[in-house]
C-alpha positions in Angstrom: 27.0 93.1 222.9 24.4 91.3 220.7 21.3 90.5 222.0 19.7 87.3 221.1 16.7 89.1 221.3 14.8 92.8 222.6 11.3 92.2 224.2 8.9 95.3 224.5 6.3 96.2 226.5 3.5 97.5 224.8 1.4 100.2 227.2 3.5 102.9 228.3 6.0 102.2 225.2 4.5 102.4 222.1 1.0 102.4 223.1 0.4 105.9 225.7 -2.8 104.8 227.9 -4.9 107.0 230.3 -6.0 104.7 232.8 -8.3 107.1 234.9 -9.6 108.5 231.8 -11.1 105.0 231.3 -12.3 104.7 234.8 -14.3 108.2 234.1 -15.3 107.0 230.6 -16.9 103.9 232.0 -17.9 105.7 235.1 -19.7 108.2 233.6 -22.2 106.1 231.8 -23.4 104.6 235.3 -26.4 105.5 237.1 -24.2 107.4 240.0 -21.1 108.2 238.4 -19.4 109.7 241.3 -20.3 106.5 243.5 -19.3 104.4 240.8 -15.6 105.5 240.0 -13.7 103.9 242.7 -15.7 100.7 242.4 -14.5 100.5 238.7 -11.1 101.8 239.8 -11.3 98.3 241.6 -13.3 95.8 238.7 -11.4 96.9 235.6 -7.6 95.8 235.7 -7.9 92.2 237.2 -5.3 89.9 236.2 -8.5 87.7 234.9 -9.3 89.8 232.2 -5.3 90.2 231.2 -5.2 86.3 231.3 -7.8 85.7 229.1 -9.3 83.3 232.4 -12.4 85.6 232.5 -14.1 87.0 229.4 -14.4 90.9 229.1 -17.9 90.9 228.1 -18.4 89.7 231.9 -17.4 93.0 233.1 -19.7 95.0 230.9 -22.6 92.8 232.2 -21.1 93.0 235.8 -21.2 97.1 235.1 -24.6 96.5 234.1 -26.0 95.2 236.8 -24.1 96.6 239.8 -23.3 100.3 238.4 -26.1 100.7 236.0 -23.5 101.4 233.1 -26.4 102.3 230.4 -24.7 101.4 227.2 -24.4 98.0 225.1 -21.7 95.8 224.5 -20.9 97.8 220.8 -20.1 101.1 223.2 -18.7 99.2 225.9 -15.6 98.3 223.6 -15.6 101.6 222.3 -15.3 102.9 226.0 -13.2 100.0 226.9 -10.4 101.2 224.3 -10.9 105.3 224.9 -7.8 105.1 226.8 -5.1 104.0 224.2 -3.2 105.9 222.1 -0.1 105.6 219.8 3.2 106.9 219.5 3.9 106.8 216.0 7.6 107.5 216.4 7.8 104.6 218.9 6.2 102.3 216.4 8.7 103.6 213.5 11.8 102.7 215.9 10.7 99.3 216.9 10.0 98.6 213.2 13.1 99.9 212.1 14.7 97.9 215.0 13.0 94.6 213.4 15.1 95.0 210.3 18.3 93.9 211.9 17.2 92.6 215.4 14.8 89.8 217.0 11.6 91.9 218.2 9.1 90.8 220.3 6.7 92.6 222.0 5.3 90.8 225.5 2.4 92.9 227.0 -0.5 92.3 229.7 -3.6 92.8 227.4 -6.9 91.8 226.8 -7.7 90.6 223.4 -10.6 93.5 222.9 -6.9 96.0 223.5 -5.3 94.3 221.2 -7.5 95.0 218.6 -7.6 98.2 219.3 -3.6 98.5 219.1 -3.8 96.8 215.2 -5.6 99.7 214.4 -4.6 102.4 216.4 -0.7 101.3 215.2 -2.1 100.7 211.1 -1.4 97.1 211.7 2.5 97.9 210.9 3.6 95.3 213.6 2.0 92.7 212.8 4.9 90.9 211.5 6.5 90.9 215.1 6.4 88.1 217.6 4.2 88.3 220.3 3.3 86.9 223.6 -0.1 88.4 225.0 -0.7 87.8 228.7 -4.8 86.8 227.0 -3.1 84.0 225.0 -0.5 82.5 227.1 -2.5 83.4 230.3 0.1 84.3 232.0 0.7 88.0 233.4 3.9 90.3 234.3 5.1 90.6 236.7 5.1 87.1 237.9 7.8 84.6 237.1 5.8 81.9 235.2 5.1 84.1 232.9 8.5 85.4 231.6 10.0 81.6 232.0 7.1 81.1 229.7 8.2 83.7 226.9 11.3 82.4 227.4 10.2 79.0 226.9 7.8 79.3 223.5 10.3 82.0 222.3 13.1 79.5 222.3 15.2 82.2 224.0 18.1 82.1 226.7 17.0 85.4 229.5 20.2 86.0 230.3 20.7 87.3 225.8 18.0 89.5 225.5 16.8 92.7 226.5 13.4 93.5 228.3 12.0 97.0 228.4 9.0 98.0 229.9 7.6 101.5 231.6 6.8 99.5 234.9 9.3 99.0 237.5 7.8 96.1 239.3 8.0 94.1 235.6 11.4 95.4 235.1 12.6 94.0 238.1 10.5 90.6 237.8 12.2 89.9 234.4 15.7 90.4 236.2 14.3 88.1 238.6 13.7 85.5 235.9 17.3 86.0 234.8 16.5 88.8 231.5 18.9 91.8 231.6 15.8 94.7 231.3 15.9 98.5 231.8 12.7 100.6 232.6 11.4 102.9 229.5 11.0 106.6 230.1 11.3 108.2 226.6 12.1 107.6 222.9 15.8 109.5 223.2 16.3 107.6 226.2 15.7 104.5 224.7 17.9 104.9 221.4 21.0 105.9 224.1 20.5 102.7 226.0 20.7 100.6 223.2 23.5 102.5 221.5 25.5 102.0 224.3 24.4 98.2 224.6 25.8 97.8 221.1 22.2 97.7 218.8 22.5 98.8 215.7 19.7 99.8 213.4 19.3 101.2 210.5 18.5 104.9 210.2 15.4 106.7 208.1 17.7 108.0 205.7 19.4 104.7 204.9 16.1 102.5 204.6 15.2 105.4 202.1 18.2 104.2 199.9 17.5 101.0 200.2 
């Protein structure tokens, strides 16, 4: 079938993260670094900071005070985006997917990740829609805020296709009427969508072109 659109997670898909390597990054600039990792475990992924309701530079100065994180606001982003990395081949599929499909990529992020994903992917998707939980303020997995994709995308659920590495969004997109599948690799992926129908076109033909 043709979808009217594919939607893609970002973390997990294209964008590998390390979440308790962040926690230990943060952790280890604290005055106890042991006593402090669990209490970052719990201050660092807030749905605040993915909604764009409470500024990130609050939690370095919350760090700051409470944990003793010794480092300034420069080396807090640095440590903030330690965690991310990219997979290139990822990012040369969903690019190659954009040639003949609606893309869009709908992630929980904070605009100082973001950033960080421009670089990290050489800013080759910036031509893609996107719907970032720090601008429409809205996080998965709740309802409101795939009705709201839906919604500024100009896009009927029950047409497109949602992936995402998490189970819980998978299943709250299904709930908001998307049909959506749960990512696990990059072969995976291209067999799902063959058999949905999606058609794209290959390295070799994009070199002819």
């Amino acid at each position: 079938m043709a979808f009217e659109a594919l939607i893609f997670d970002a973390g997990g898909v294209f964008i590998p993260h390390d979440n308790p390597a962040l926690s230990r990054r943060l952790a280890e600039r604290c005055a106890e670094p042991d006593a402090a990792l669990a209490e970052i475990d719990r201050l660092w992924w807030q749905e605040c900071y993915a909604t764009g309701e409470t500024p990130v530079r609050r939690l370095h100065e919350q760090l700051t005070r409470e944990l003793g994180y010794r480092a300034p606001w420069d080396t807090f982003l640095e440590d903030w985006s330690s965690h991310l990395d990219v997979d290139l081949g990822m990012v040369d599929l969903i690019e190659r997917l954009a040639r003949a499909n609606r893309v869009l990529v709908f992630s929980n992020t904070t605009a100082e990740h973001w950033a960080r994903v421009e670089v990290l992917t050489g800013r080759r998707l910036v031509h893609l829609e996107t719907y970032l939980s720090h601008e429409i303020g809205a996080v998965k997995p709740h309802l409101p805020a795939f009705r709201l994709v839906a919604e500024r995308a100009g896009i009927e659920p029950g047409r497109c296709l949602f992936i995402d590495d998490r189970a819980d969004n998978v299943e709250g997109a299904r709930q908001a009427g998307f049909q959506a599948e749960v990512f696990t690799d990059q072969a995976g992926l291209e067999a799902l969508l063959r058999r949905a129908g999606v058609t794209w076109p290959q390295a070799a033909e994009l070199e002819e072109s």
